[in-house]
MILOMAR-240252 format. One line per field, with one value per residue (C-alpha): z, x, y; residue in one letter; residue number from 1. Coordinates in nm, 4 decimals, padded with zeros to 6 digits. Each point is the difference from the previous one (the first is absolute). Layout:
<recs>
c3 <- [Z,...]
c1 <- [X,...]
c2 <- [Y,...]
residuo <- [a,...]
num <- [NUM,...]
</recs>
This chain:
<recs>
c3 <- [04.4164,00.1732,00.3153,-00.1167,00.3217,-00.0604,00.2356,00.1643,-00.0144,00.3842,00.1933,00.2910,00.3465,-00.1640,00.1635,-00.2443,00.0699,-00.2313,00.2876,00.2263,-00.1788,-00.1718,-00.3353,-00.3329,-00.1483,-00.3417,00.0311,-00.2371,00.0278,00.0261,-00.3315,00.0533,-00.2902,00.1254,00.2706,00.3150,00.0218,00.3656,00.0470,00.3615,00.1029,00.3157,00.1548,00.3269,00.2552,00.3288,00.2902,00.3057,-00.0452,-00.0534,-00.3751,-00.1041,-00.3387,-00.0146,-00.3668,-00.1379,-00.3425,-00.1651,-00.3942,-00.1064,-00.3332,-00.2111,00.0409,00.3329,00.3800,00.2371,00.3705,00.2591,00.3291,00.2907,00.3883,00.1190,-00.0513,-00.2857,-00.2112,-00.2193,00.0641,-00.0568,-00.2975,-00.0916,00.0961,-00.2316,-00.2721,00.0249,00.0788,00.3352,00.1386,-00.1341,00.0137,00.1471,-00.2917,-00.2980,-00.3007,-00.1223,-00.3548,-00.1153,-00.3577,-00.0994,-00.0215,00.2305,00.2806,00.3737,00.2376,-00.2259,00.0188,00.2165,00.1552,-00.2497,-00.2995,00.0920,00.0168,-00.3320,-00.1434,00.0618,00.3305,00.2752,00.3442,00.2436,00.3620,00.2593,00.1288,-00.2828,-00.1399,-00.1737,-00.0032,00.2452,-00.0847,-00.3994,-00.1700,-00.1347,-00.3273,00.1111,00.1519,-00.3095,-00.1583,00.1982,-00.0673,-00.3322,00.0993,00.1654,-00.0120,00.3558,-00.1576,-00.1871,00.2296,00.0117,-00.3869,-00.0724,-00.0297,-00.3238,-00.1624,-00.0007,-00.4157,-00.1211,-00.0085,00.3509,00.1098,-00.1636,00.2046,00.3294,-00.0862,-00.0958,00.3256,00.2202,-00.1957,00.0921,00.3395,00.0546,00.1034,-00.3058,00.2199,00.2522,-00.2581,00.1503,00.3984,00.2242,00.0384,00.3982,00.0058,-00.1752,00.1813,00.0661,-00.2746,-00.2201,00.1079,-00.1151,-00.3130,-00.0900,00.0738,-00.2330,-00.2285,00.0385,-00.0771,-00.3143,-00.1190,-00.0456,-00.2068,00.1739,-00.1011,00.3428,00.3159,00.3820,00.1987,00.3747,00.2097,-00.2606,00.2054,00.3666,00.1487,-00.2457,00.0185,-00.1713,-00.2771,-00.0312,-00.0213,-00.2405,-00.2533,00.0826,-00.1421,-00.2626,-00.0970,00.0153,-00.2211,-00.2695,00.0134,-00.0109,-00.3495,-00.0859,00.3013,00.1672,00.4010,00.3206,00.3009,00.3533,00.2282,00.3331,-00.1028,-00.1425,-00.1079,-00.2226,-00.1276,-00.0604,-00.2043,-00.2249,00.0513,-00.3204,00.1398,00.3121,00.1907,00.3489,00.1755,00.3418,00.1331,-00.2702,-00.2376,-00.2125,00.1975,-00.2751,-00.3502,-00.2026,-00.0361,00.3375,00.0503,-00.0102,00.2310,00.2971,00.0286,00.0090,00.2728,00.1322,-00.1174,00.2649,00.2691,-00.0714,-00.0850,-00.0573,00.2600,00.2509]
c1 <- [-04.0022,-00.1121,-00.2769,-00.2747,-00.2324,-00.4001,-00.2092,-00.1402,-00.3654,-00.0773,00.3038,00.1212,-00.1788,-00.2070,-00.3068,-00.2724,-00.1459,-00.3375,-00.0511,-00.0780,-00.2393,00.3363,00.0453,-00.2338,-00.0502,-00.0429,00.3304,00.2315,00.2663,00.3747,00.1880,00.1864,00.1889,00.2029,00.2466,00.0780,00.3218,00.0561,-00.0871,00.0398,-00.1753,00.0142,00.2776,00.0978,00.2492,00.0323,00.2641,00.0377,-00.2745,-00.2237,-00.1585,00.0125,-00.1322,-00.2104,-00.0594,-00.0493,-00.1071,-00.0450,-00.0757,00.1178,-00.0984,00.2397,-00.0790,-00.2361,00.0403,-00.0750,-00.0615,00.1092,-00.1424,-00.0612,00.1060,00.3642,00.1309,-00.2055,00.2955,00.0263,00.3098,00.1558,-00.2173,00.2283,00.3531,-00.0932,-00.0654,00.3282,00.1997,00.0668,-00.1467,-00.0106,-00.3434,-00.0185,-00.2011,-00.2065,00.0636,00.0758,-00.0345,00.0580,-00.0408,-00.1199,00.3160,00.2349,00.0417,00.0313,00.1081,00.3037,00.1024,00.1822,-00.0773,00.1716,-00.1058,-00.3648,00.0331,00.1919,-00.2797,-00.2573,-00.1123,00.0579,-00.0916,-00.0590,-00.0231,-00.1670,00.2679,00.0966,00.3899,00.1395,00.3570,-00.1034,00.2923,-00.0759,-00.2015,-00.3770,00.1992,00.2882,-00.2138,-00.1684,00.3600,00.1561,-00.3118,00.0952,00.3104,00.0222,00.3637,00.1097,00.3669,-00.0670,-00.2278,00.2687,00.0770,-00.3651,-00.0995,00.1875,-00.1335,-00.3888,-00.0744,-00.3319,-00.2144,00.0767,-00.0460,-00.3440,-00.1006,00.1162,-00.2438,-00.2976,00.0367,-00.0272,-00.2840,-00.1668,00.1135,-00.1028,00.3738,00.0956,00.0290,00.1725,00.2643,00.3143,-00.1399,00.1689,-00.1921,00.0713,-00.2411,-00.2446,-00.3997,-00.0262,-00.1951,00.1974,00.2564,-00.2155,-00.0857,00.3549,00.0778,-00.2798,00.1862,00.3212,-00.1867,-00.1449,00.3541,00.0628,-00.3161,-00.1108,-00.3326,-00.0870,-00.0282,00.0048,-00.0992,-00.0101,-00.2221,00.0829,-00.2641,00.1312,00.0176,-00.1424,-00.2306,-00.3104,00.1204,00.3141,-00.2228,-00.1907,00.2698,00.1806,-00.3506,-00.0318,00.3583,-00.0595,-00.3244,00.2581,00.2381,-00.2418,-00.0007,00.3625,00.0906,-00.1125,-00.0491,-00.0936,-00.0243,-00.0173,-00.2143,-00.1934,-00.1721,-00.2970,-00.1128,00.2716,-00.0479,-00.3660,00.1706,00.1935,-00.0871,-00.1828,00.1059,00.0614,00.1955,-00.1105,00.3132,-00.0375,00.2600,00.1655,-00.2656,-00.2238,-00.3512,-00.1736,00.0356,-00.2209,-00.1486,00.0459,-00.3146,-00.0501,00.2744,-00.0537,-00.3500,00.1178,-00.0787,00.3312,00.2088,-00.2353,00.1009,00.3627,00.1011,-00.2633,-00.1866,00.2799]
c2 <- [04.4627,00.3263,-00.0644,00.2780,-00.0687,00.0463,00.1487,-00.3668,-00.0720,00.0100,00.1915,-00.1838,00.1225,00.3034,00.0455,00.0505,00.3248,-00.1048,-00.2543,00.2585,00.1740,00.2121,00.0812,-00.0199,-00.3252,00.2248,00.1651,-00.1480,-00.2342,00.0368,-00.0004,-00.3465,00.0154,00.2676,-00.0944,00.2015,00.2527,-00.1892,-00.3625,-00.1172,-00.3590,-00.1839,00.2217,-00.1300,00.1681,-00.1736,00.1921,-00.2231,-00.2043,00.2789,00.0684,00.3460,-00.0917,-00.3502,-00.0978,00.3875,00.0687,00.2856,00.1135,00.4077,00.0737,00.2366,00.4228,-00.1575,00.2342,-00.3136,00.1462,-00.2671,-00.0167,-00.1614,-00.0105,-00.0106,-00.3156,-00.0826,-00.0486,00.3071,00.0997,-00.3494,-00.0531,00.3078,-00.1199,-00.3124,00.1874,00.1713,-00.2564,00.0876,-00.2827,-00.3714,-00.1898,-00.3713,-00.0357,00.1186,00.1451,00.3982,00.1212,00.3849,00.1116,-00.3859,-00.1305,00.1257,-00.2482,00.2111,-00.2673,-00.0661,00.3703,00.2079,00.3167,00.2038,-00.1925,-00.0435,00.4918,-00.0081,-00.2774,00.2933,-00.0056,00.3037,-00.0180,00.3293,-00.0533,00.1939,00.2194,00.2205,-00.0354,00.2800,00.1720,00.2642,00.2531,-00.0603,00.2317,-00.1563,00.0109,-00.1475,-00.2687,-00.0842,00.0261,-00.2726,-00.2488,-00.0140,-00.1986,-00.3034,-00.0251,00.1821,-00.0086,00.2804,00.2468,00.2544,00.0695,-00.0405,00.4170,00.0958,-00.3300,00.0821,00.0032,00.1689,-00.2882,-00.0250,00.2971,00.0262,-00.3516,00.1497,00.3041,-00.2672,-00.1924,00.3451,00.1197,-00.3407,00.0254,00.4134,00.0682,00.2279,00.3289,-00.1900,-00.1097,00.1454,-00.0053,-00.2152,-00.3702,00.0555,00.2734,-00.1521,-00.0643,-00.3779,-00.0172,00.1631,-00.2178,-00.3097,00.1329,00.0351,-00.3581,-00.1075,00.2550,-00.1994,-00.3435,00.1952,00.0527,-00.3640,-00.0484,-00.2576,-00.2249,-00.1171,00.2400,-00.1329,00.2665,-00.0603,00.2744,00.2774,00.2429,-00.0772,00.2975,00.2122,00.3120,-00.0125,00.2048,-00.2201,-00.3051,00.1240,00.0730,-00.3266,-00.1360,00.2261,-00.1013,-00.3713,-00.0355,00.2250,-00.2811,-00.2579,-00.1814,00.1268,-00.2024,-00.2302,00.0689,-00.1886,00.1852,-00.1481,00.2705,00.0162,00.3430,-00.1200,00.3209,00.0244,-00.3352,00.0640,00.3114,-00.2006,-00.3686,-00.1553,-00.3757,-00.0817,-00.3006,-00.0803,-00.2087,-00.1649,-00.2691,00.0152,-00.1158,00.1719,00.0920,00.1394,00.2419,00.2270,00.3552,00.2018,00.0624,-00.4175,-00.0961,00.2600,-00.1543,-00.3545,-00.1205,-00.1455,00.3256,00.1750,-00.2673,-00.0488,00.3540,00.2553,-00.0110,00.0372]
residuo <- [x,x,x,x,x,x,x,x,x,x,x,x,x,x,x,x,x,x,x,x,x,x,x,x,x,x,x,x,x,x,x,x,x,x,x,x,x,x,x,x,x,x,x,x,x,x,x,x,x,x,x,x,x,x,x,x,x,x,x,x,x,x,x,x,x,x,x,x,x,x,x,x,x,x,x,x,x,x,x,x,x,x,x,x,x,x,x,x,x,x,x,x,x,x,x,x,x,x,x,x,x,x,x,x,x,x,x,x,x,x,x,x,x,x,x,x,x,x,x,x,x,x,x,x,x,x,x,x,x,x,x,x,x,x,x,x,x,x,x,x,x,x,x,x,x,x,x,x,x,x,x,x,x,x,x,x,x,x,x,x,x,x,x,x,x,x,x,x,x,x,x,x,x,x,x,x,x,x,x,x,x,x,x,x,x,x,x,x,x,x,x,x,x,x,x,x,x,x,x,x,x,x,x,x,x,x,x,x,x,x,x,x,x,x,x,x,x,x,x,x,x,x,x,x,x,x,x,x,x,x,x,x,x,x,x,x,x,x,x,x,x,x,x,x,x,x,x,x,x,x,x,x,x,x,x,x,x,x,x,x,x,x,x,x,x,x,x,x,x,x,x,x,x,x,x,x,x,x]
num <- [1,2,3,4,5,6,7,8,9,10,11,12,13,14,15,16,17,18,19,20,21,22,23,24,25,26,27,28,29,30,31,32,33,34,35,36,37,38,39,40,41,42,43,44,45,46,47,48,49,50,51,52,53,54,55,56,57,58,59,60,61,62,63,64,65,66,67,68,69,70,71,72,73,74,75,76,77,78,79,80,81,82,83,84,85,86,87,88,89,90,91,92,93,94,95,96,97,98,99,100,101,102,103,104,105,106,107,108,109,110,111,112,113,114,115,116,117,118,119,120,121,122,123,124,125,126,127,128,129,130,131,132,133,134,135,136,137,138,139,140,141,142,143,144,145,146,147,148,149,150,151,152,153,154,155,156,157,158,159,160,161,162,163,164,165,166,167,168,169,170,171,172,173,174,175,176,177,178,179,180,181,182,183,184,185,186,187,188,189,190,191,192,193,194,195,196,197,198,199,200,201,202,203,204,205,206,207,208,209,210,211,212,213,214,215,216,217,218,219,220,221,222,223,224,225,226,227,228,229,230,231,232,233,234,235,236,237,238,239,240,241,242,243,244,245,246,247,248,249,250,251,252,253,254,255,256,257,258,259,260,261,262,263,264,265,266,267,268,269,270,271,272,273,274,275,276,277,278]
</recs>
């Protein structure tokens, strides 16, 4: 029998923003009869002694962008490596897509099962083209890299030209990724992710180091992907998240501090203390 995990009743360690005066008591409930695209409960992840994640849980719905924050050392970044397999969890559980099991896969297995992952520091084939970029994340077999550029067939060719539409590269096509801005560069690694059509997007600090017009396409690119994909992005620019943040998760010693509306969880009153108001 498959394990289809519900969203539970009363999520483990969630502060309940109605209990500080957050939130409508009018608003609506959550559709509980519809499970989560990611399903993590009572993650923990303990190095030395210390707990980098103490009993986590956390509930992404399919097509969601989730905006993770929260001080250094909170625990996003591990919260990530779990996900991906990169790291195995003391404990707790980790579903993606209702069924598929994360703890029992590997790296590779858990990116072909749907998930890509896109750290801070951007990683493309500098001395590629854009296209040629694109090109090569279309194959995940390295083996075959250097026969791959008589081998492109229309179809593919026509995705490669979707993805740098999406990505506002198409009259950089043929330029060196080297040259690229920084941002550009960023873009084009979201680009690359694109190419594997994945349904869930980890996104670590996509703006860091960004100008202001830079952030503001990375923005106006990630609410276009939202609902084709799904997207959590961990961010200390909190006027980007306010740009793009309809739900926000609040993680402090590696548990969850609080989650809502932004506008709800930068006036809770512990956010402020513990990492807003710093």
């Amino acid at each position: 029998m498959q394990f289809e995990p519900q969203r539970p009743r009363k999520p483990v360690r969630r502060i309940d923003l109605m209990t500080y005066g957050f939130g409508s008591a009018s608003e609506p409930a959550p559709d509980a009869s519809s499970a989560p695209i990611l399903y993590i409960e009572d993650i923990t992840v303990s190095f030395d002694g210390f707990k980098a994640l103490d009993g986590l849980s956390l509930y992404v719905d399919d097509g969601e962008l989730r905006c993770i924050i929260g001080p250094n050392g909170a625990g996003k970044t591990t919260m990530m490596d779990v996900i991906t397999g990169k790291t195995r969890p003391d404990q707790g559980t980790a579903f993606f897509a209702r069924s598929v099991d994360l703890l029992s896969l590997s790296e590779p297995e858990i990116a072909q099962a749907g998930i890509g992952r896109k750290f801070q520091v951007p990683t493309v084939f500098e001395h590629q083209s854009v296209f040629e970029n694109l090109e090569l994340a279309l194959y995940t077999n390295k083996a075959v890299w250097p026969s791959l550029f008589a081998r492109l067939n229309g179809a593919e060719r026509d995705r490669i030209e979707e993805v740098l539409a999406i990505i506002g590269l198409t009259e950089s096509r043929y330029s060196r990724a080297g040259v690229l801005s920084h941002g550009q560069k960023q873009w084009l690694e979201i680009g690359m992710l694109l190419m594997q059509s994945p349904r869930l997007l980890l996104l670590d600090e996509p703006v860091a180091g960004m100008t202001h017009e830079e952030t503001e396409h990375t923005a106006e690119l990630l609410l276009s992907l939202a609902g084709r994909h799904t997207i959590i992005v961990v961010e200390h620019d909190m006027e980007f998240v306010r740009s793009i943040g309809r739900r926000v998760t609040v993680l402090h010693e590696g548990r969850m501090l609080a989650e809502g509306r932004m506008q709800e969880v930068q006036n809770h009153p512990k956010v402020i203390e513990v990492y807003l108001g710093a």
